[in-house]
C-alpha positions in Angstrom: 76.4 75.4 104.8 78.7 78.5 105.3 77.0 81.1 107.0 76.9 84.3 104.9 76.2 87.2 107.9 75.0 88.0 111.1 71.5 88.9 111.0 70.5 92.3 112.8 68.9 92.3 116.0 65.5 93.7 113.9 65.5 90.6 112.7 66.6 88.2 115.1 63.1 89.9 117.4 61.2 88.8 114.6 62.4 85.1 115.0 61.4 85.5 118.5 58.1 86.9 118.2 56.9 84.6 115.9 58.8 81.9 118.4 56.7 83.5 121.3 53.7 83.5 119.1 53.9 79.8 119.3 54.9 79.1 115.6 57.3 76.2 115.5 61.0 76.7 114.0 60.0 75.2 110.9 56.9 77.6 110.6 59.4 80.7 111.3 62.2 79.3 108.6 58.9 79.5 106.0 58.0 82.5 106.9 61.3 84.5 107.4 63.2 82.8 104.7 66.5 81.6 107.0 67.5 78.2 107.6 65.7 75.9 110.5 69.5 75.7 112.1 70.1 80.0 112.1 66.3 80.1 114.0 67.3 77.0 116.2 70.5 79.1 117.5 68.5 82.0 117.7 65.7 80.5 120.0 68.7 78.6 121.7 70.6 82.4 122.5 67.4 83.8 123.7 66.9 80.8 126.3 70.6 80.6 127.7 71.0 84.8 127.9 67.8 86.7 127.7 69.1 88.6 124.9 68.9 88.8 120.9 72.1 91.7 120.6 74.8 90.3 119.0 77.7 90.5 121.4 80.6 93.5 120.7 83.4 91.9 119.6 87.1 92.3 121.1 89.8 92.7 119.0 93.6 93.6 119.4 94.1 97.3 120.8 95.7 99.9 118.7 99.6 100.4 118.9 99.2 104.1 117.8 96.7 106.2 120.6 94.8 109.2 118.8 97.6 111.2 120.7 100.3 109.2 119.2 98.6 110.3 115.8 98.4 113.9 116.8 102.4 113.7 117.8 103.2 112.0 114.4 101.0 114.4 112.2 103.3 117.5 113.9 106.2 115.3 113.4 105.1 115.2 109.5 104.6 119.1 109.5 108.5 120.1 110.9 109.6 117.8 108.8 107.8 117.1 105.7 110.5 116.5 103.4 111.7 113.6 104.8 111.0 109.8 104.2 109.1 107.8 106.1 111.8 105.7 107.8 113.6 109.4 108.9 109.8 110.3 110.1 109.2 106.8 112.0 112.8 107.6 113.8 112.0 110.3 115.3 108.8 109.2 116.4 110.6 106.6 117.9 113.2 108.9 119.7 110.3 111.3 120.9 107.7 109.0 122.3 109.6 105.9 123.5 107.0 103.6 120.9 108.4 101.6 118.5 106.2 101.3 115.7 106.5 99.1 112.6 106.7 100.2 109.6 104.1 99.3 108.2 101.7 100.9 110.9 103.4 103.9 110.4 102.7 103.4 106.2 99.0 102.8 107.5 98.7 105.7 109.9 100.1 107.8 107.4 97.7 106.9 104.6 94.7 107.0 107.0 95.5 110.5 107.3 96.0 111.5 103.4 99.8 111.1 102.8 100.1 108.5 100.4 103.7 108.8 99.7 106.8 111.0 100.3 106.3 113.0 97.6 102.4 113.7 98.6 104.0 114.7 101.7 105.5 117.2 99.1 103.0 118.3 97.4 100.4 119.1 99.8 100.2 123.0 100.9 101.0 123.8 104.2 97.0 124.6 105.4 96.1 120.9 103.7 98.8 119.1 105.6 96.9 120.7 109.1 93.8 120.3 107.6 93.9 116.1 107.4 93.5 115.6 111.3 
């Protein structure tokens, strides 16, 4: 079976209360409504580490710093007319971080510029309003 989600830590302490109760994992599966195998790893996590959190997860670290976005957003304001490639160059030249393109197209629309021409269109006070 393909497992769906994660369930919360609310309701992972339920599996072990009703585990410390002394219900069996086949009592707790009828009475919580998740498989005997999801209450089996729960009772088996709570053995080995003490703990029912789920664990943070890592993933990759971000090329572009909140700085970085700061720096590209008054980039953006001297020289709003330009494209993006023009903008991502001089980025480049300024900070020494050489950014994709595509980061760049996300940064950008994470903070409100869809396009060149938005870049246009937006009034000065919006343009220093979006970060």
């Amino acid at each position: 079976m393909v497992k769906t989600k994660e369930l919360t830590d609310f309701e992972c302490g339920k599996v072990i209360n009703y585990y410390e109760a002394g219900d069996t994992e086949r009592a707790i599966s009828e009475k919580t409504g998740y498989e005997k195998t999801t209450i089996h790893n729960i009772i088996t996590k709570y053995h080995k580490t003490g703990a029912i959190t789920v664990a943070p997860r890592s993933s990759c670290p971000k090329k572009l710093t909140v700085r970085d976005k700061r720096h590209f957003k008054a980039i953006i304001n001297k020289n709003w007319r330009k494209p993006e490639e023009n903008l991502r160059e001089i980025f480049t030249a300024s900070t020494g971080n050489d950014v994709g393109r595509s980061t760049m197209q996300r940064t950008l629309y994470g903070m409100g510029y869809n396009s060149c021409t938005a870049l246009r269109k937006l009034s000065v006070s919006e343009r220093n309003r979006k970060i």
